[in-house]
C-alpha positions in Angstrom: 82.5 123.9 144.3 82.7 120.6 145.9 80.9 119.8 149.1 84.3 118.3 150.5 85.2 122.3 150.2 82.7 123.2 153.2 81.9 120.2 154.9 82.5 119.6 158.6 85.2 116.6 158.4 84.7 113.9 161.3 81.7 114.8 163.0 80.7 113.4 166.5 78.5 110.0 166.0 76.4 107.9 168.4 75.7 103.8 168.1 72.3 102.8 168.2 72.4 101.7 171.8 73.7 105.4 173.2 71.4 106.5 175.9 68.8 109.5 174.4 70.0 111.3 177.3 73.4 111.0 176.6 73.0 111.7 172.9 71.0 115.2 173.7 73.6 116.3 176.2 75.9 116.1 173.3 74.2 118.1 171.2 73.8 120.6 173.5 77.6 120.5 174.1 78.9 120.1 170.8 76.0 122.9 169.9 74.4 120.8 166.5 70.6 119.1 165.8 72.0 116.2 164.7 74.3 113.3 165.1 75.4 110.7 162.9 74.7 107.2 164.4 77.0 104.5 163.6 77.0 101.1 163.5 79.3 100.6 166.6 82.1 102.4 168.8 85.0 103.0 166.5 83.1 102.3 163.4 82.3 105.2 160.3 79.9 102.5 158.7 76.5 104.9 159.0 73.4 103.2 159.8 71.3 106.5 160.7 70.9 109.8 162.6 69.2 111.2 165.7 68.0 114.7 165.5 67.1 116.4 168.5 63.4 116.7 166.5 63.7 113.1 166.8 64.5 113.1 170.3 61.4 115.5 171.1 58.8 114.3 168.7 59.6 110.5 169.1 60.6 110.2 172.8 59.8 112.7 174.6 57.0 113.7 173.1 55.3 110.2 173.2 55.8 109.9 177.1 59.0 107.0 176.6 60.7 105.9 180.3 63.8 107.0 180.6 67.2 105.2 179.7 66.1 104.7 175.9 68.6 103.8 173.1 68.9 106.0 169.9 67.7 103.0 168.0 64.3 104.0 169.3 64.0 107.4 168.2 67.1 107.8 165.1 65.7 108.4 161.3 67.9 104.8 159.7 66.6 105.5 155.8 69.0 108.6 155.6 70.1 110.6 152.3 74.0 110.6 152.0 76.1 112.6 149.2 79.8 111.9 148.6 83.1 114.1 148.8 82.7 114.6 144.8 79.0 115.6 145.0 78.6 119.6 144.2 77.1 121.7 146.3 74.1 122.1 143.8 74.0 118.6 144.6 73.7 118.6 148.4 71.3 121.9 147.8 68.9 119.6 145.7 69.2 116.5 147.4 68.1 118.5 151.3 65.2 120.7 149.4 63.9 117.2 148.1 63.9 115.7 151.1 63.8 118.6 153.5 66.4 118.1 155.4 68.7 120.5 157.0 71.9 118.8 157.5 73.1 115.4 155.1 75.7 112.9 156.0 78.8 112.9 153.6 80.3 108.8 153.1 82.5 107.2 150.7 82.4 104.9 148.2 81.7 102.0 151.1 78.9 104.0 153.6 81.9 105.3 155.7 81.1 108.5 157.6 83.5 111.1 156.5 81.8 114.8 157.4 78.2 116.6 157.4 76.9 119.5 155.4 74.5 121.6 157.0 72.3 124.0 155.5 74.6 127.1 157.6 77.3 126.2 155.6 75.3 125.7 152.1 74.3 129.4 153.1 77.5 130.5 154.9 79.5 129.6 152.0 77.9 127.4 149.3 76.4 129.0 146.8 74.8 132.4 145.1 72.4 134.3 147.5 69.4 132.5 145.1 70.4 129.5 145.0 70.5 129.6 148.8 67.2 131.1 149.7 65.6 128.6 147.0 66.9 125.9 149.3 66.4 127.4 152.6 62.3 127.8 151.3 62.3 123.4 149.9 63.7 122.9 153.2 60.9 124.9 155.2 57.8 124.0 153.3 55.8 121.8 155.8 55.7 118.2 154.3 55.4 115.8 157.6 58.5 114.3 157.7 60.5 114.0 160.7 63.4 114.5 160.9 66.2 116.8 159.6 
């Protein structure tokens, strides 16, 4: 199975200079952890993501003033897979880096969809294959974001 199969096609995105604030209430709307930043309004080109881990650990969490950007707090060295990637693929690629949701671009860094690790489990793959995943995912490594 292809990722293009189960992926979530145009996601919401933030630019770097979105407010925090504004990029949290949109989460909370739209009901995800993460948004795809971009590199301006109206652009696909991906330049990072903001998690709300990111949000908690890196802004809030270190006492910033209000009224900061995304550029302050987004994750900009992000693991991508393509539209032709497998799903084994995408399941490797977030248990290496432990990462619960990964950007899908083409051929020219162009935002196109997200997988998350819900629809890896919700439709992906064998039961196995999923819980293997779900466990890379979990193990405590330090990283931040996801």
């Amino acid at each position: 199975m292809r990722i293009q199969d189960i992926m979530s096609g145009s996601p919401e995105t933030v630019t770097p200079d979105t407010s925090l604030a504004e990029a949290a209430k949109l989460m909370k709307d739209r009901d995800v952890g993460m948004l795809p930043v971009v590199d301006g309004d109206g652009s696909r080109k991906l330049v990072g993501v903001v998690t709300d881990r990111d949000i908690t650990i890196r802004h809030v969490a270190e006492n910033h003033p209000p009224g900061c950007k995304v550029r302050e707090a987004m994750t900009d060295s992000v693991a991508t897979c393509t539209v032709s990637d497998s799903v084994d693929d995408v399941m490797e690629l977030m248990g290496r880096e432990q990462v619960r949701r990964v950007p899908i671009v083409d051929e020219r860094g162009d935002l196109i969809g997200v997988v998350s690790q819900a629809d890896i489990v919700l439709q992906g793959s064998s039961d196995d294959e999923a819980e293997e995943t779900v466990e890379k995912i979990s193990r405590p490594s330090g990283k931040h974001s996801g």
